[in-house]
C-alpha positions in Angstrom: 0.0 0.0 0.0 1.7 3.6 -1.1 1.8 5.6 1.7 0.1 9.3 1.2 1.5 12.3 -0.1 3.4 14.6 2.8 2.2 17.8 3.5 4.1 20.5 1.5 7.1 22.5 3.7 6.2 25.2 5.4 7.7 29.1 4.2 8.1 32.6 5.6 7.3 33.8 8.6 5.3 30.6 9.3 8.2 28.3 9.1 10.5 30.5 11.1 8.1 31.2 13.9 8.0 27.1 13.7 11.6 26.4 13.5 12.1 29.0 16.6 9.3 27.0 18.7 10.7 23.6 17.6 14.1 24.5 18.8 13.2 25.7 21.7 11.2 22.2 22.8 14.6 20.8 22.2 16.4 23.6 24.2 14.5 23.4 26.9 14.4 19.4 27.4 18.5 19.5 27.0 18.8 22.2 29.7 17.0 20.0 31.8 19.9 17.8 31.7 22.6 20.0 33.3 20.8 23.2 34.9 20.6 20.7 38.0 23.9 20.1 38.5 25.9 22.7 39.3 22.7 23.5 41.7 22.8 20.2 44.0 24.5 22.0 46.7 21.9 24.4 47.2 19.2 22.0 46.9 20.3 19.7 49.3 21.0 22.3 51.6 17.4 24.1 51.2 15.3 20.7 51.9 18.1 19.3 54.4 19.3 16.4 52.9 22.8 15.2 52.1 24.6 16.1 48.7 24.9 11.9 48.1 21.1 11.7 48.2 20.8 14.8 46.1 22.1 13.3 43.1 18.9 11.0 42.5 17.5 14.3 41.5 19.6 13.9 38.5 19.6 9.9 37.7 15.5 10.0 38.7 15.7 12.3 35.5 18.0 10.4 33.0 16.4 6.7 33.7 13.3 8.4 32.9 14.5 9.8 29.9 16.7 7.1 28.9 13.6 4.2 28.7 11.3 7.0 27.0 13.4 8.1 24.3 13.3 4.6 22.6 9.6 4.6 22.7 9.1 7.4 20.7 8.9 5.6 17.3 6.3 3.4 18.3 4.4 6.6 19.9 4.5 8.4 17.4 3.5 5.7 14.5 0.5 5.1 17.2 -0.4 8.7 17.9 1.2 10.9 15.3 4.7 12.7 15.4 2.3 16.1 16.1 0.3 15.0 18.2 2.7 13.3 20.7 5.8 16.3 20.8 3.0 18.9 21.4 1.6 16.1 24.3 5.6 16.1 25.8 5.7 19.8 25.8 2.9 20.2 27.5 3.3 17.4 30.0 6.7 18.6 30.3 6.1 21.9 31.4 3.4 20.7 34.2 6.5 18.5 35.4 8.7 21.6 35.2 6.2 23.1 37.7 5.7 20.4 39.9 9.3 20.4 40.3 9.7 24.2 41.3 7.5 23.8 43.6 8.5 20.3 45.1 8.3 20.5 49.3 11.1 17.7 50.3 13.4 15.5 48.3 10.8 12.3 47.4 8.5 14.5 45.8 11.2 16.8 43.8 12.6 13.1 42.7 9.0 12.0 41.9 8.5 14.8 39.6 11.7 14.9 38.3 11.0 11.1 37.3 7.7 12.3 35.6 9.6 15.2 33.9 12.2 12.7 32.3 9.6 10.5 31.5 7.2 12.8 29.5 10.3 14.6 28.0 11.5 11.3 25.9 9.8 12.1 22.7 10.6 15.8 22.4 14.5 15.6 21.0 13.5 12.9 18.2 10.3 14.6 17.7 11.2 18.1 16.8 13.8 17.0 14.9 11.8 14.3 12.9 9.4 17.6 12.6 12.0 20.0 11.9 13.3 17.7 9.0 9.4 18.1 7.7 8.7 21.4 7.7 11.5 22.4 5.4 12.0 21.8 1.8 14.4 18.6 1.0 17.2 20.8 -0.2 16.8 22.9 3.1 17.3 19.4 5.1 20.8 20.7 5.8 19.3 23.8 7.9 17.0 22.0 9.4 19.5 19.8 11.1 21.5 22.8 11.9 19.2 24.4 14.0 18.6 21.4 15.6 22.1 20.7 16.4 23.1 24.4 17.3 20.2 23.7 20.1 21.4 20.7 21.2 24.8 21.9 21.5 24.5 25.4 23.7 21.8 24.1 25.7 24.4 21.7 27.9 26.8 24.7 27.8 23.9 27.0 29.0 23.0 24.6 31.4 25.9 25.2 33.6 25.8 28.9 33.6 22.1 29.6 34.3 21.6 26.7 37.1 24.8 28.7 38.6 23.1 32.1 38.4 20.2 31.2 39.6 21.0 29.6 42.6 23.8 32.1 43.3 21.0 35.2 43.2 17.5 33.6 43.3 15.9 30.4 45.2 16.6 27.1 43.2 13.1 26.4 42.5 13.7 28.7 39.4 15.3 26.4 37.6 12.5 24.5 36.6 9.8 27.5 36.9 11.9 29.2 34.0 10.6 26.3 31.9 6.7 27.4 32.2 5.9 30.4 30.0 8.3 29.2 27.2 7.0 25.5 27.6 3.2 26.7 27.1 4.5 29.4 24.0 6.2 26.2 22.5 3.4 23.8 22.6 0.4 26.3 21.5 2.9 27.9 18.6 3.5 23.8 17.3 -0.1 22.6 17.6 -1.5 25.9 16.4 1.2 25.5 13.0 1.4 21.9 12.6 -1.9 20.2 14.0 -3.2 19.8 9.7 0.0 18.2 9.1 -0.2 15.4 11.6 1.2 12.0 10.3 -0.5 8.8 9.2 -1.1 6.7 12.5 -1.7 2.7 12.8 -3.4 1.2 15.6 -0.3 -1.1 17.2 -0.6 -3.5 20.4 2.0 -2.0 22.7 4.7 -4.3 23.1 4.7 -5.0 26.8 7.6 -7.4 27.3 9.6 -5.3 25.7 8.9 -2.1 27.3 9.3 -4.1 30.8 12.6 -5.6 29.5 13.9 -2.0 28.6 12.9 -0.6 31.8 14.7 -3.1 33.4 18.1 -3.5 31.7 18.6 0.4 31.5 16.9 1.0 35.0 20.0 -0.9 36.3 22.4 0.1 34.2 21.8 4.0 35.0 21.3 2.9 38.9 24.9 0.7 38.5 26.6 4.0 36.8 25.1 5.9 39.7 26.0 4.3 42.5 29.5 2.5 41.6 31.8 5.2 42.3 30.9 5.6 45.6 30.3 1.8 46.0 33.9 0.8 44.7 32.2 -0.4 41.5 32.7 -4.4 41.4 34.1 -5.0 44.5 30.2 -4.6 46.1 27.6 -7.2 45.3 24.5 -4.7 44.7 26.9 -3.3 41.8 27.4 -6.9 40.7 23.6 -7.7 40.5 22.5 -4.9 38.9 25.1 -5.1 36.2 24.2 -9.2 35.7 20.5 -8.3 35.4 21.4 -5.3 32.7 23.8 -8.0 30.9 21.0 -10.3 30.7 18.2 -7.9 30.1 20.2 -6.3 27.2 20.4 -9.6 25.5 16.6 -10.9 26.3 15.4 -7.5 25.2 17.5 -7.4 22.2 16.2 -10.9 21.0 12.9 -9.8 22.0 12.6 -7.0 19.6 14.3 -8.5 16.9 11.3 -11.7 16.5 8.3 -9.6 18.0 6.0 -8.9 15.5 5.3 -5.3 17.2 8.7 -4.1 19.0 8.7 -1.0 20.9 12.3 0.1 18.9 12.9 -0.8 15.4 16.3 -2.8 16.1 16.2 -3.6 12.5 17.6 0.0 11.1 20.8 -1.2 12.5 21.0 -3.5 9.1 21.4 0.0 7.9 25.6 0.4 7.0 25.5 4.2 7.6 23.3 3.7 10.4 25.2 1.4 12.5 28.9 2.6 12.1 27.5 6.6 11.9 25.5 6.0 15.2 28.8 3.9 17.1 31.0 7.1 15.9 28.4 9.9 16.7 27.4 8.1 20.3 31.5 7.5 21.4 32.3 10.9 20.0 29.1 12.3 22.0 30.7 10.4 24.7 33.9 11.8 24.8 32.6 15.4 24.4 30.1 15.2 27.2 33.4 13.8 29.7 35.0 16.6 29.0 32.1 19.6 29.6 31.8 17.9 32.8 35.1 16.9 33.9 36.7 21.0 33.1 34.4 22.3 35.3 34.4 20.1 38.0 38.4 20.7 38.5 37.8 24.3 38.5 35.4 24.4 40.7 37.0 21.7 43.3 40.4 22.9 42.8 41.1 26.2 41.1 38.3 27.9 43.2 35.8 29.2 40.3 32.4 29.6 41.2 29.8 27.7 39.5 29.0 30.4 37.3 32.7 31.4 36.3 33.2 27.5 35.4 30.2 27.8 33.3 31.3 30.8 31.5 34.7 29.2 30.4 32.8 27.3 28.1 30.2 30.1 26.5 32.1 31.5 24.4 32.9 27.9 22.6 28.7 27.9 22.5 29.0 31.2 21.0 31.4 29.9 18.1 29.2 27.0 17.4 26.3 29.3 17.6 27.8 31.3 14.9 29.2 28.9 12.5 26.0 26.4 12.3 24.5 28.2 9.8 27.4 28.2 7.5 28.0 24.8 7.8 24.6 23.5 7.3 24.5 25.5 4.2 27.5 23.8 2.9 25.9 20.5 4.0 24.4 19.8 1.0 27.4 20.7 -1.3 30.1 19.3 0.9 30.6 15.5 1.6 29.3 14.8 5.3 32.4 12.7 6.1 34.9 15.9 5.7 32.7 18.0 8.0 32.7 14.7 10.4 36.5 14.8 10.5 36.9 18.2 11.2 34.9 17.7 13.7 36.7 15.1 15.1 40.2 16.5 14.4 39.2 19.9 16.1 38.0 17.9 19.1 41.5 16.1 19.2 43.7 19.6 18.6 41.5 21.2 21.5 41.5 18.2 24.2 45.5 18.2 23.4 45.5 21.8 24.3 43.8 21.1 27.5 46.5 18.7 28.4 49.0 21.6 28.3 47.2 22.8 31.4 49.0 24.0 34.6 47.8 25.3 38.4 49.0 28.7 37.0 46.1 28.9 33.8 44.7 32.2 33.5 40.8 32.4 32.1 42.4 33.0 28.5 44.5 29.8 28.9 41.0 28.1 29.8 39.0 29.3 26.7 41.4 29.6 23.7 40.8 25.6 23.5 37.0 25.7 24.0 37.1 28.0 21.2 38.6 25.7 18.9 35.8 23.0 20.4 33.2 25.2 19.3 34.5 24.9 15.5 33.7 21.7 16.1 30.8 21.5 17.8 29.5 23.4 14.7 30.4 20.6 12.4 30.1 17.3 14.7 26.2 16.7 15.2 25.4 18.1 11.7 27.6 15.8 10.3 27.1 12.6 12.2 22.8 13.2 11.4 23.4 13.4 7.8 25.2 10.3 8.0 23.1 8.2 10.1 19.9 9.2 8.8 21.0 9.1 5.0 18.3 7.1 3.2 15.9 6.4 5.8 12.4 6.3 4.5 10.4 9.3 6.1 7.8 7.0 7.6 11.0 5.6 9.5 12.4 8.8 11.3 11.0 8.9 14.1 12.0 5.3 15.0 15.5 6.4 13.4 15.9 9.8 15.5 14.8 8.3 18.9 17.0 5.1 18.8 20.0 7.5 17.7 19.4 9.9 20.7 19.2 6.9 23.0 22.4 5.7 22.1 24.2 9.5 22.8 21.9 9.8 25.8 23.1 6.1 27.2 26.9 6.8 26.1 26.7 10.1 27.9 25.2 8.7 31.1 28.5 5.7 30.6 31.1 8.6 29.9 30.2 10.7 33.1 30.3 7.8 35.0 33.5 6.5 33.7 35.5 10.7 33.8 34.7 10.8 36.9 35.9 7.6 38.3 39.1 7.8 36.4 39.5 11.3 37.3 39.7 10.2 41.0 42.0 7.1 40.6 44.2 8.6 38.4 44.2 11.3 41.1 45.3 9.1 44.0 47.5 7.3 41.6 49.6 10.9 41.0 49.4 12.2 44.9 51.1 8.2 46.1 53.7 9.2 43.6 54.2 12.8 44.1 54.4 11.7 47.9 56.6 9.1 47.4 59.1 11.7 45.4 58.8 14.4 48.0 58.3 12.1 51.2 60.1 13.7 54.1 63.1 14.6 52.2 64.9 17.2 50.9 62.3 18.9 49.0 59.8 18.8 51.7 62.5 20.3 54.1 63.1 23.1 51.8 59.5 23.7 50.8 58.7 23.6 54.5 61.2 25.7 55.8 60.5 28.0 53.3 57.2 28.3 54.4 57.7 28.6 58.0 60.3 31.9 56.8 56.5 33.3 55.9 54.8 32.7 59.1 53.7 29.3 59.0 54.2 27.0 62.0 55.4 23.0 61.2 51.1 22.0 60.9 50.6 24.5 58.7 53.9 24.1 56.4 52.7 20.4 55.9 49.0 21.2 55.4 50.3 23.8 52.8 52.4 21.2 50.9 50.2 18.6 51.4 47.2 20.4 49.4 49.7 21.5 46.7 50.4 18.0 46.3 46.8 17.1 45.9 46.3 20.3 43.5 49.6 19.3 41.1 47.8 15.5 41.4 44.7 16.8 39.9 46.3 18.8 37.4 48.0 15.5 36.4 45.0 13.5 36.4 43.3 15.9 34.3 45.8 16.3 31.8 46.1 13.1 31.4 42.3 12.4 30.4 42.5 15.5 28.4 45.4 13.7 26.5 43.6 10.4 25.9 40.3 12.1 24.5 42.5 13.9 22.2 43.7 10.1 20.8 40.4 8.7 21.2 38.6 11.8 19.0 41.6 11.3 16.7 40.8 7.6 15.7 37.1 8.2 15.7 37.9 10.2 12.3 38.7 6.0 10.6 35.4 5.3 11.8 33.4 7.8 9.9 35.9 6.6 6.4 33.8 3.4 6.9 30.6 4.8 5.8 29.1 5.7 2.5 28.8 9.1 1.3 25.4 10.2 2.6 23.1 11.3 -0.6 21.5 14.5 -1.6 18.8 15.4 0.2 16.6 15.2 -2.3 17.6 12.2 -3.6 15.9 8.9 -3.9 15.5 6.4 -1.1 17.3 3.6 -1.3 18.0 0.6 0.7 21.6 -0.2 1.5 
């Protein structure tokens, strides 16, 4: 059966008031991501709780998020691609308010696990909608405003949840979300409610929604928890990393012989799809380690303020900001593959800048790399789209667009987990060395008596040189990470070679 005309793209004013509201759905559901963290301190302080217990306000949201997103395609084939973002937006912003005005930890974490929940189908969905609005040889822009969202909003993350809970109570930083949640969903439903896609009446594929909830469930709670609960060495990090093994593998097998899946596992046949998604989800990955892992060492150990640690990375927002446009126009001209290894090389050229690092690094030593990250970012998510969605059928990119965010979403969730960790062994690993080289030696005689000459009485000498060796142990550690993302971003660049050149936009479908 031929499957009915789409609606022609949308133009002037119309489409750009469209575009704007679409991009700000995104915006607003990637914020949510990081506006939390650099606010955990006050939170925990305002509603008396510890700062470990604080962080389920941040895993409540990603396990949330992370089993919606893969449901989207069969929402959206049930309910229609409209009809279900303008749904998430709306639900969205209710959660948003529940949030700001949550009373006591259980019910912020109870909302915040609604919020993630109702928030999975906005990313695939306005980009599935944003690709359908504009002309096929505008596919390119379309995908550039997408990305330059997706991009800044992490960065802006940071910076606002700083702000706010430096100068107004914390409850802002889901309130903020009202009035432009309610402007997005009446501006897409007003615009796009006559242009709502064909919609089949599927059983929901129970088993397979239970069998996701429960293999990522415990993969997000194992990532979670096994820092602080030495990883392997506990037996609740054991469990839960057996029953995500084993419910990976029975949901996988699931999906691939139900008649019905909840994800279409089968788009993975696709060449550019597999190997495009692999290099877009590690590269996603690596980047995400890195925006958290900068300004967690200036906060913990170069004394920047939330806010000043989220301004070091603007201004490589701002250059992405900036440069989108250009590249998406040469998008369609330019092989996607080139723009994915510039990408990658300018990732790899500014992580090895970062490994030049010292104690001493003024704000300009700090942002001249980011700048060269936000060439980049300008190029990377453009790229790897074209690439993974090249020559997937239209009625198949909603399934496409929410397995592909799942993957980045899960890889980030891994990578955080993972920076951190190292971050602190590779830490302790530096400060027995550095202690074993000073010791009670020479150099800590001369570094002590030196400081005693200032004032300092034998505690305080030792306390001094102590938490310089802990500093210069960070700033090893760090540089060190910094260093292998540059050689990881580097041979991410083969990865791309492996896939075809991505088509024209307006080009036929074809199977691969």
């Amino acid at each position: 059966m031929s499957q009915p005309p789409s609606p022609p793209p949308l133009s002037g004013a119309k489409l750009g008031l469209t575009a704007f509201a679409l991009a700000l759905g995104t915006f607003m559901m990637v914020l949510d991501t990081t506006i939390a963290n650099v606010s955990l301190p006050t939170i925990s302080g305002n509603l008396g709780v510890s700062s470990d217990n604080s962080t389920w306000i941040i895993t409540a949201f990603a396990v949330a998020n992370g089993v919606a997103v893969p449901l989207t395609g069969w929402l959206m084939r049930r309910f229609g691609v409209v009809r279900v973002f303008c749904t998430s937006v709306a639900l969205f912003t209710m959660a948003s308010f529940l949030c700001g005005i949550a009373w006591n930890l259980p019910s912020l974490i109870v909302f915040r696990v609604l919020q993630g929940a109702v928030s999975g189908p906005m990313m695939p969905g306005s980009q599935a909608l944003l690709i359908a609005i504009f002309p096929p040889d505008k596919r390119g822009t379309a995908l550039g405003i997408w990305s330059m969202t997706t991009l800044v909003a992490p960065i802006m993350g940071p910076i606002l949840g700083g702000y706010i809970s430096d100068n107004y109570h914390w409850s802002w930083i889901f309130l903020i979300n009202v009035p432009f949640g309610i402007l997005t969903a009446l501006v897409c439903w007003t615009n796009l409610k006559d242009r709502e896609t064909p919609t089949t009446k599927l059983p929901i594929d129970t088993i397979g929604l239970a069998l996701l909830v429960v293999w990522i469930g415990s993969l997000q709670i194992m990532l979670d928890l096994g820092k602080n609960a030495d990883w392997f060495n506990d037996p609740t990090i054991v469990v839960l990393a057996l029953v995500a093994l084993v419910g990976f593998v029975a949901w996988v097998i699931w999906e691939l012989t139900d008649a019905n899946p909840t994800v279409d596992l089968t788009l993975f046949a696709r060449r550019n799809f597999v190997i495009g998604n692999l290099a877009f989800s590690l590269g996603y990955a690596v980047f995400f380690a890195n925006i958290l892992i900068l300004p967690l060492w200036l906060q913990t150990q170069l004394n920047y303020t939330a806010t000043w640690a989220g301004l070091v990375a603007a201004p490589s927002g701002l250059v992405a900001v900036v440069l989108t446009p250009f590249v998406a126009r040469l998008s369609g001209k330019v092989d996607a593959r080139i723009l994915a290894t510039i990408a990658f090389g300018g990732f790899a050229v500014s992580y090895w800048m970062r490994s030049g690092y010292t104690t001493q690094a003024s704000f300009a030593d700090f942002v001249l790399p980011l700048l060269v990250q936000g060439v980049s970012m300008s190029t990377f998510f453009l790229s790897m789209l074209t690439i993974s969605l090249d020559k997937i059928p239209p009625d198949r990119l909603p399934s496409a667009t929410g397995i592909s965010n799942f993957c980045r979403i899960v890889a980030g969730s891994f990578a955080a987990s993972i920076i951190t960790t190292a971050w602190d062994r590779r830490e302790a690993l530096h400060q027995t060395r550095l202690a074993d080289a000073v010791g009670q030696g020479v150099p800590y005689q001369m570094a002590a008596e030196q400081l005693q000459r200032l004032g300092l009485n034998a505690t305080q000498a030792a306390g001094a040189v102590t938490r310089q060796m802990v500093g210069q142990a960070y700033l090893l550690a760090s540089t060190d990470l910094f260093r292998l993302s540059a050689w990881l971003s580097g041979s991410l660049i083969v990865l791309v070679w492996l896939c075809r050149r991505p088509g024209t936009p307006s080009g036929p479908v074809a199977a691969d």
